[in-house]
C-alpha positions in Angstrom: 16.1 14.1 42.6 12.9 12.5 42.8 12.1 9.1 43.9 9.3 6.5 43.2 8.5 3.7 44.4 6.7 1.2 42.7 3.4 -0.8 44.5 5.4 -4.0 44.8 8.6 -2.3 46.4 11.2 -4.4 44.2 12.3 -1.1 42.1 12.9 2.4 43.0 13.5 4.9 40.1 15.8 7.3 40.5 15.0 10.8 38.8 19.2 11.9 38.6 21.4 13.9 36.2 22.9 12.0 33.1 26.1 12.3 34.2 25.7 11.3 38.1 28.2 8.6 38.6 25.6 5.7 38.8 23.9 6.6 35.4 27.7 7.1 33.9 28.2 3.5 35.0 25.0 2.2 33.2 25.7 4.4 30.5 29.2 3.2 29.6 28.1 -0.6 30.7 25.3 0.0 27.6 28.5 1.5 25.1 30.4 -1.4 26.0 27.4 -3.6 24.7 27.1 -1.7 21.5 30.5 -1.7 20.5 30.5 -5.4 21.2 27.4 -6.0 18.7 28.5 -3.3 16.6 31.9 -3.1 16.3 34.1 0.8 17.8 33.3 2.3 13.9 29.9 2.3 14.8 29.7 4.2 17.9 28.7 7.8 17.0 27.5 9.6 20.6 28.4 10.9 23.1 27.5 8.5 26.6 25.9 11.3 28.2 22.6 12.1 26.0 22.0 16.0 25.3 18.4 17.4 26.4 17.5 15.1 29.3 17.2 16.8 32.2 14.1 18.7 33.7 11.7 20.6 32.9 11.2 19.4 29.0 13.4 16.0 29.8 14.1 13.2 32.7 17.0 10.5 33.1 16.4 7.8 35.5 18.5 5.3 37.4 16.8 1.8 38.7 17.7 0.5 41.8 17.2 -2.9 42.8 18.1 -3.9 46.3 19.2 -0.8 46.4 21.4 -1.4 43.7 21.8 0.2 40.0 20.8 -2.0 37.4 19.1 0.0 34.8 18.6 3.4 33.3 17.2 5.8 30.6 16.1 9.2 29.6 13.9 11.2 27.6 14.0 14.5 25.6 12.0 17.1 24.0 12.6 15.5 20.1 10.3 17.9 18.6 6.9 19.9 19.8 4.7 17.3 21.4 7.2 14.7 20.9 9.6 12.9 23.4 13.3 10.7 22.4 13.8 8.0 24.7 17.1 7.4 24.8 20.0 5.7 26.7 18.2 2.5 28.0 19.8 -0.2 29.2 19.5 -3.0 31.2 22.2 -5.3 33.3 22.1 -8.2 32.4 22.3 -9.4 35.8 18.9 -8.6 36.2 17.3 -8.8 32.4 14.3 -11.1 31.7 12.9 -10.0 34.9 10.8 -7.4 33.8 12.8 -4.4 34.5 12.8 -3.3 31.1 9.1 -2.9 30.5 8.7 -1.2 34.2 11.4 1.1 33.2 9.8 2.0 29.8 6.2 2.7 31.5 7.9 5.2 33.8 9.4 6.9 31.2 6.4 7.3 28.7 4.3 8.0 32.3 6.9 11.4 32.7 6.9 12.2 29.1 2.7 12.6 29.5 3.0 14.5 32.5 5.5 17.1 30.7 2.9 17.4 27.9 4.1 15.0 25.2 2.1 13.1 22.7 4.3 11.0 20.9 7.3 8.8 22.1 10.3 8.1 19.5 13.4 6.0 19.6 16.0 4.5 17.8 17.6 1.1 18.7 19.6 -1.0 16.5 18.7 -3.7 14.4 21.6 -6.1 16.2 19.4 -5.4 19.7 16.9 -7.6 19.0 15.7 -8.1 22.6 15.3 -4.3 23.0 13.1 -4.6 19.6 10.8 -7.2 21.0 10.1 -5.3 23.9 9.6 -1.6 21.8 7.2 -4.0 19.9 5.5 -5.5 22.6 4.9 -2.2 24.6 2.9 -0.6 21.5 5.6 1.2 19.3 5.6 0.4 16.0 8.3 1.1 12.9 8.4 4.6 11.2 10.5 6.0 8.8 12.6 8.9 7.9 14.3 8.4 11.1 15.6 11.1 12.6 19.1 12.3 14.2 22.6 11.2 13.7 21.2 7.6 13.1 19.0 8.9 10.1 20.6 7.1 7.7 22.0 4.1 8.8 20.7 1.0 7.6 21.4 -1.1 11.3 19.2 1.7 13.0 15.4 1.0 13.2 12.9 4.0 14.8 10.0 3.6 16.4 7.3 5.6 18.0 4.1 5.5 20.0 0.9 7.4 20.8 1.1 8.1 24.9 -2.7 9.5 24.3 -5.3 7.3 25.7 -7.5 5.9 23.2 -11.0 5.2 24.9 -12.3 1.8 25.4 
């Protein structure tokens, strides 16, 4: 497990297993959310995501006060290309910027294993989580991709993690 520490000492971020207890907490916290938006027909996956563990993947676990309040992880999608998937948020501790800290880690790991491209899929009844995709520099694409491909409350997104220069 690897730990960082971010300059202002409010977050840690956890580097753990999908299925450590604390991310299987988040986890089922973030298919309890979905299922209320969505409805139980519309759950399709599994809570613990497939590919994100070291080296080509991460999952991470936020702690606040030492607490867990958020997590997320990425996978090799295709070559040069990284899936975020599983984030979530408590809502506890949402509008506080968590979310956007959380997503910079994760596209800062995805460089540092070699990928070029961040994708993800979140659904159109998540319209926070789209603002904030939106916001950090991801923008629509289509096919999608996955198990998701073809549903019409599922929006993809991706985004460049190469620097452009100034």
């Amino acid at each position: 497990m690897t730990n960082h520490e971010p300059t202002d000492g409010r977050l840690r971020f956890d580097h753990v297993p999908p299925d450590a207890p604390e991310a299987l907490a988040l986890m089922h916290a973030l298919v309890s959310d979905l299922l209320a938006r969505y409805g139980a027909d519309d759950w399709q996956g599994d809570v613990v995501p497939e590919g994100c563990t070291a080296p080509s993947g991460a999952f991470v676990v936020v702690r606040a006060e030492g607490r867990p309040v958020a997590c997320g992880g990425l996978r090799a999608l295709a070559p040069g290309v990284a899936e975020l998937k599983r984030m979530y948020v408590s809502p506890a501790v949402r509008g506080r910027g968590v979310a956007r800290a959380l997503l910079a880690h994760l596209e800062e790991e995805a460089r540092a294993r070699g990928y070029r491209t961040m994708r993800l899929e979140a659904g159109t009844r998540q319209p926070e989580a789209l603002r904030l995709y939106e916001a950090a520099g991801y923008r629509p694409v289509t096919p999608g991709w996955g198990e998701y491909a073809d549903d019409p409350q599922s929006a993809f997104f991706e985004k460049s993690l190469v620097a452009t220069p100034p």
